[in-house]
C-alpha positions in Angstrom: 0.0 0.0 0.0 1.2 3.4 -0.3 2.8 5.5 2.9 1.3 8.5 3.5 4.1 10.6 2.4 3.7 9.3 -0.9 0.6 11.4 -1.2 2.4 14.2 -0.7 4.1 13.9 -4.2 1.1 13.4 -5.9 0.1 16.6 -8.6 -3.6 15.9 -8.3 -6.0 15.0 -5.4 -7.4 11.7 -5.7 -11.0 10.9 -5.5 -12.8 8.0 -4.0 -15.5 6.9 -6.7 -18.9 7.2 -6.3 -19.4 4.0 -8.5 -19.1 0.8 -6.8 -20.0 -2.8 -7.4 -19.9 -4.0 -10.9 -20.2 -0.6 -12.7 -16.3 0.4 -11.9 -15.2 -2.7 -13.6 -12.8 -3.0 -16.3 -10.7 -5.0 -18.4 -7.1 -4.3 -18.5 -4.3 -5.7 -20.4 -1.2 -6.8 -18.9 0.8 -7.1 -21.6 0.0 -7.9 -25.7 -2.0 -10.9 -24.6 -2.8 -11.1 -20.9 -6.0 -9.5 -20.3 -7.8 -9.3 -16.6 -10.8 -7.9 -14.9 -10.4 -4.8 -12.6 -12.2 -2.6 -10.1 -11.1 1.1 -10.1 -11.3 2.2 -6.2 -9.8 5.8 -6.7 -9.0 8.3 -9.5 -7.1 11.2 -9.7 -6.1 13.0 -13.0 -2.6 11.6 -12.8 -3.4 8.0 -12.0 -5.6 5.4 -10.3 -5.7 2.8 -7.8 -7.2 -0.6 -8.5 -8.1 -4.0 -7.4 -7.7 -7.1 -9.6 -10.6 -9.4 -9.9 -9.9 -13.0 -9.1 -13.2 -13.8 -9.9 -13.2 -17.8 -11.3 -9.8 -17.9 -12.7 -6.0 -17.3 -11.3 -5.3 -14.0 -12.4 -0.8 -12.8 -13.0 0.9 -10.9 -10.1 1.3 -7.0 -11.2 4.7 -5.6 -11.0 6.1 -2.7 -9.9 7.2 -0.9 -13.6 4.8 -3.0 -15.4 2.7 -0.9 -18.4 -1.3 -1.6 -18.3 -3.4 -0.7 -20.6 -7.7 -0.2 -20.0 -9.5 -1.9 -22.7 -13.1 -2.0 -22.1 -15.4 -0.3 -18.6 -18.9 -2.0 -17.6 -20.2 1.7 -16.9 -20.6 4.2 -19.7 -19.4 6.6 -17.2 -15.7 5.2 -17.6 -15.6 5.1 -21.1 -13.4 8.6 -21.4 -11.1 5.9 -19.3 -11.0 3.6 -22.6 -7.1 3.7 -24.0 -5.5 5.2 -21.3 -2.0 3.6 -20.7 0.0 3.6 -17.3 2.7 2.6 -15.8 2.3 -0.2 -12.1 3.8 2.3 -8.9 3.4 0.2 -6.4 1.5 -3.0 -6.0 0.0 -5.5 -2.6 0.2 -8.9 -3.7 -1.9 -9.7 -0.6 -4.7 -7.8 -1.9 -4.0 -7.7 -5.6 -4.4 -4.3 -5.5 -2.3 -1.8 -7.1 -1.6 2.0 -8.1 -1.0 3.2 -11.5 0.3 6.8 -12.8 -1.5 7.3 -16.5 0.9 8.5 -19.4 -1.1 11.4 -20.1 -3.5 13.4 -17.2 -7.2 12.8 -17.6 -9.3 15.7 -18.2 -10.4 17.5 -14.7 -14.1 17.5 -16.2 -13.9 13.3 -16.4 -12.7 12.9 -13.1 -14.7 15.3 -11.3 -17.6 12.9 -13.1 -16.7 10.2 -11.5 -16.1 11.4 -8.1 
């Protein structure tokens, strides 16, 4: 999990999301081939934190450096989300959770939306 003092260094405030359940679902890819089913937890304009959804099947370890990619969101609401790319900051294997700093910031407008 992240020490406190690492949100300190964060650009943007993050925002707990006001979607829960199924609707923050996504599908990310892993790599060219490996894709797995996400729930996005918090959002900021610089990056996200998320859970990986064991749900019937084993699902890979995420790394620390690894690049992800978000395919496809259950919620029309995400769907400004579609394409983004980001790099793995820091991962909990425990809880298969993990944070991710996007390429490029996400319009204010889209995460104030979500929020």
């Amino acid at each position: 999990m992240p020490r406190s003092h690492d949100q300190e260094r964060r650009k943007w405030p993050r925002f707990t999301l006001r979607i829960f359940g199924s609707y923050n679902t996504c599908s990310i890819a892993l790599d060219m081939v490996t894709m797995v089913d996400c729930s996005l937890y918090d959002v900021s304009r610089g990056g996200a934190r998320i859970q990986l959804r064991p749900i019937k099947k084993i699902v890979p370890d995420v790394e620390v450096g690894q690049r992800i990619h978000f395919k496809d969101f259950l919620s029309q609401g995400f769907k400004p989300l579609s394409g983004l790319v980001g790099t793995v900051q820091w991962c909990d294997p425990a809880s298969k959770s993990f944070g991710v700093r996007f390429d490029e910031p996400v319009d204010e407008e889209v995460v104030k939306a979500l929020s």
